[in-house]
Backbone as CSV, one residue per row, in Angstrom:
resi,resn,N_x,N_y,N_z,CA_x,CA_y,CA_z,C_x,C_y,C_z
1,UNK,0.848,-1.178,0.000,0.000,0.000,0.000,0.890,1.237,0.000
2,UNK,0.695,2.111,-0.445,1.544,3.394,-1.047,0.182,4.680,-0.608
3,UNK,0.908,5.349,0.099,-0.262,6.965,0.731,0.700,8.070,-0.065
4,UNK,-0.436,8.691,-0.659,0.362,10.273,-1.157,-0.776,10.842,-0.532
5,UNK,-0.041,12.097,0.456,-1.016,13.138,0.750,-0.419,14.353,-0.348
6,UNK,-1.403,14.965,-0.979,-0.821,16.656,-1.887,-1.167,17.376,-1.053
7,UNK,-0.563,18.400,-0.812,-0.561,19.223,0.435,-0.440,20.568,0.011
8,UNK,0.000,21.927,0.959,0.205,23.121,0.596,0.710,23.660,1.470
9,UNK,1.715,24.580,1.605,2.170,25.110,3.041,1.090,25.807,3.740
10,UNK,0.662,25.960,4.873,-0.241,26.722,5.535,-1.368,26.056,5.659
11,UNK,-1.909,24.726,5.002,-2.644,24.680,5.194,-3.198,23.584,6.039
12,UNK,-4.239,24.265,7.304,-4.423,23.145,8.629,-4.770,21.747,7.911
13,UNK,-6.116,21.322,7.372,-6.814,20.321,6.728,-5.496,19.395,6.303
14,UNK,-4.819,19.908,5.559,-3.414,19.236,5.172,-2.630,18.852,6.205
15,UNK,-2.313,19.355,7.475,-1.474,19.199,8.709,-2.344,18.034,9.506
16,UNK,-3.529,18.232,9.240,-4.180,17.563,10.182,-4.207,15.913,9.524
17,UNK,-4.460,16.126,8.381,-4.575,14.631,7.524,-2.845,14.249,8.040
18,UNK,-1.720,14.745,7.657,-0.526,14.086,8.391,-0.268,13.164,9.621
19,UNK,-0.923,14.297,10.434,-0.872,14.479,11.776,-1.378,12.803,12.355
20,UNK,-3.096,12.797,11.639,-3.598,11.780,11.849,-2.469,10.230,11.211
21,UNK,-2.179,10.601,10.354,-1.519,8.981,10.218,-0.013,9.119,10.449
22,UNK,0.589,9.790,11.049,1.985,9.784,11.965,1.320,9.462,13.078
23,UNK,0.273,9.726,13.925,-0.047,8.934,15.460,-0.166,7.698,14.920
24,UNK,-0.652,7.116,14.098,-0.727,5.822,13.952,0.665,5.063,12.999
25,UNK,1.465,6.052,13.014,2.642,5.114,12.559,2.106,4.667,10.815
26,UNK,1.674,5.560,9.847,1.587,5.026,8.938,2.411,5.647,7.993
27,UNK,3.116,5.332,7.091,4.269,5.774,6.417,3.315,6.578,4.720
28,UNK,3.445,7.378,4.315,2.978,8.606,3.268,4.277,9.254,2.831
29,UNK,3.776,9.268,1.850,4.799,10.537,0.795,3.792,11.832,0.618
30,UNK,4.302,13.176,1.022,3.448,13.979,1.190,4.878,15.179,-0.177
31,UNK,3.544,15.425,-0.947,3.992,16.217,-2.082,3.023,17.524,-1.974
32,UNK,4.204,18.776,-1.627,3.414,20.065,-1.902,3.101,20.484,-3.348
33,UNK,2.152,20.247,-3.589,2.021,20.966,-5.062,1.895,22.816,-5.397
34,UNK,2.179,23.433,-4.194,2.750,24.638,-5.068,4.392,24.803,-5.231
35,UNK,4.780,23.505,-5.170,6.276,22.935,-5.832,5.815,22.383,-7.123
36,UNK,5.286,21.728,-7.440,5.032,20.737,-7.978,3.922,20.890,-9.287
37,UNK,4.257,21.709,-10.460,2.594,22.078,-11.167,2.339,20.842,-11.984
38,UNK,3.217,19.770,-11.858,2.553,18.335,-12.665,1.497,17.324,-11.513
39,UNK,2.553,17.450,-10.382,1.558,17.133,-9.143,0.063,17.948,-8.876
40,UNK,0.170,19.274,-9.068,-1.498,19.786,-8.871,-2.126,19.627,-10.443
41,UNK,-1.692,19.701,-11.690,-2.384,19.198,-12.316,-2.776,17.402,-12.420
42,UNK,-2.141,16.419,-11.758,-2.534,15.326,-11.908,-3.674,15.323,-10.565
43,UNK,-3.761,15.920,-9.161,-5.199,15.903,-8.774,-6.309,17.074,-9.298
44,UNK,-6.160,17.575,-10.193,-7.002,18.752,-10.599,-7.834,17.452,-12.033
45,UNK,-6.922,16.726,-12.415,-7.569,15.510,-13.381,-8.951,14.755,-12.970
46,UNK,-8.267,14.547,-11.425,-9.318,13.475,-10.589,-10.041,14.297,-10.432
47,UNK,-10.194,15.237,-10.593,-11.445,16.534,-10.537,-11.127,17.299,-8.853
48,UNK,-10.200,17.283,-8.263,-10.102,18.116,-7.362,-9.666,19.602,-7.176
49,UNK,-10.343,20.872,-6.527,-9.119,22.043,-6.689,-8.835,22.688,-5.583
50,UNK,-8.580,21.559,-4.526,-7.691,21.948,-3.111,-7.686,20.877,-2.697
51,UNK,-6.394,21.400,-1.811,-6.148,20.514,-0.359,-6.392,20.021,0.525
52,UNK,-6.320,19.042,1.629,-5.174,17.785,0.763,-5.865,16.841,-0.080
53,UNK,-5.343,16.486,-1.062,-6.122,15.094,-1.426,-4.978,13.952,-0.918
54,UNK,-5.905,12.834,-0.561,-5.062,11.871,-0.250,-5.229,10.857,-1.383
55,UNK,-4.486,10.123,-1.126,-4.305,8.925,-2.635,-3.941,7.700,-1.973
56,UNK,-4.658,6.134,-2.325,-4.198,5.456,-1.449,-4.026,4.258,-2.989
57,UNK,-2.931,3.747,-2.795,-2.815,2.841,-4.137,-2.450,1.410,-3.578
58,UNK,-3.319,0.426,-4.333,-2.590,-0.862,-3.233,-1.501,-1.583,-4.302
59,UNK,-1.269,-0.975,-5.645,-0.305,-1.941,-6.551,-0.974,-1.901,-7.683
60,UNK,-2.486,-1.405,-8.531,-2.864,-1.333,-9.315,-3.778,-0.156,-9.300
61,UNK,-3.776,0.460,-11.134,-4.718,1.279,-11.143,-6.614,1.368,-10.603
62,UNK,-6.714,-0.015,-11.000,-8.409,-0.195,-10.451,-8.692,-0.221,-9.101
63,UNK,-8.159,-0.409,-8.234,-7.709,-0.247,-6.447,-7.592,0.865,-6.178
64,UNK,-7.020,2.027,-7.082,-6.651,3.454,-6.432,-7.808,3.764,-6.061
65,UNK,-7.811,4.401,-4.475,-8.738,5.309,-3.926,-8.237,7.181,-3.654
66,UNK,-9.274,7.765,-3.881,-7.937,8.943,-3.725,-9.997,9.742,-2.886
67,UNK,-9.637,11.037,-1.816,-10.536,11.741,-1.764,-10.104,13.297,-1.175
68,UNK,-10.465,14.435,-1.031,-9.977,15.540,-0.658,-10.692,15.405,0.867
69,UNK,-9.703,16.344,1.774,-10.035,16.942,2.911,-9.569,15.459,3.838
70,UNK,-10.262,15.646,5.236,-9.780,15.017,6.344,-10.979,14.191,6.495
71,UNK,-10.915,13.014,5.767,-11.783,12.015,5.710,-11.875,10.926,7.103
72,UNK,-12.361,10.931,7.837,-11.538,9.919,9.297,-12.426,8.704,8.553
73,UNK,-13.485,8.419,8.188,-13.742,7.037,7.809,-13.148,6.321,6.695
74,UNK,-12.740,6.786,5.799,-12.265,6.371,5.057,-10.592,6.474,5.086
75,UNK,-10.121,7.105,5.680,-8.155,6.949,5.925,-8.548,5.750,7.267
76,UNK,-9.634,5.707,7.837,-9.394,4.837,8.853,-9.698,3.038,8.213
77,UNK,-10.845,3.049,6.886,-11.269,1.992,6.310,-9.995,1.307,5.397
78,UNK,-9.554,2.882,4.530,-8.930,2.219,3.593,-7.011,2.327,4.099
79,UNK,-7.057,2.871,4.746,-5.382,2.868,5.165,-5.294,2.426,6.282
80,UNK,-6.027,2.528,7.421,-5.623,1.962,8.741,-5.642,0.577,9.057
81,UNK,-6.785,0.299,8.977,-7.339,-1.189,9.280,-5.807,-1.944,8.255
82,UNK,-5.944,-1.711,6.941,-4.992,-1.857,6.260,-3.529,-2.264,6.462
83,UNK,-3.290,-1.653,6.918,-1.622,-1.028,7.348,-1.644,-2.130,8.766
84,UNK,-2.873,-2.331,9.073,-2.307,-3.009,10.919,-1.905,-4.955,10.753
């Protein structure tokens, strides 16, 4: 399982999605996309236009889950339970 959070400096929603899966010890690659304008155009594709989106991939394209903001049921369904 592979976590990308896209993120932005300043922004809480983004700190907080971190925040939540460092207490639980879960390992993410967190990409700021106002570094990054191939990174904010590849979640602006999935139809998003802010921060954070998270991305959860288990090894194939048809598995990718990806959703914006600080989802607790679903980082807890699809990454936690997961990861334990």
């Amino acid at each position: 399982m592979k976590v990308t959070v896209y993120t932005q400096p300043s922004c809480q929603p983004c700190k907080a999605v971190k925040r939540w899966l460092d207490r639980r010890g879960i390992t993410y690659q967190a990409v700021d996309v106002t570094e990054s304008p191939t990174d904010l155009e590849a979640i602006k594709a999935l139809g998003y236009n802010s921060v954070p989106v998270t991305v959860v991939n288990y090894g194939d394209a048809e598995t990718e889950l990806h959703w914006q903001g600080l989802v607790v049921d679903h980082m807890t369904k699809y990454i936690a339970q997961k990861a334990a």
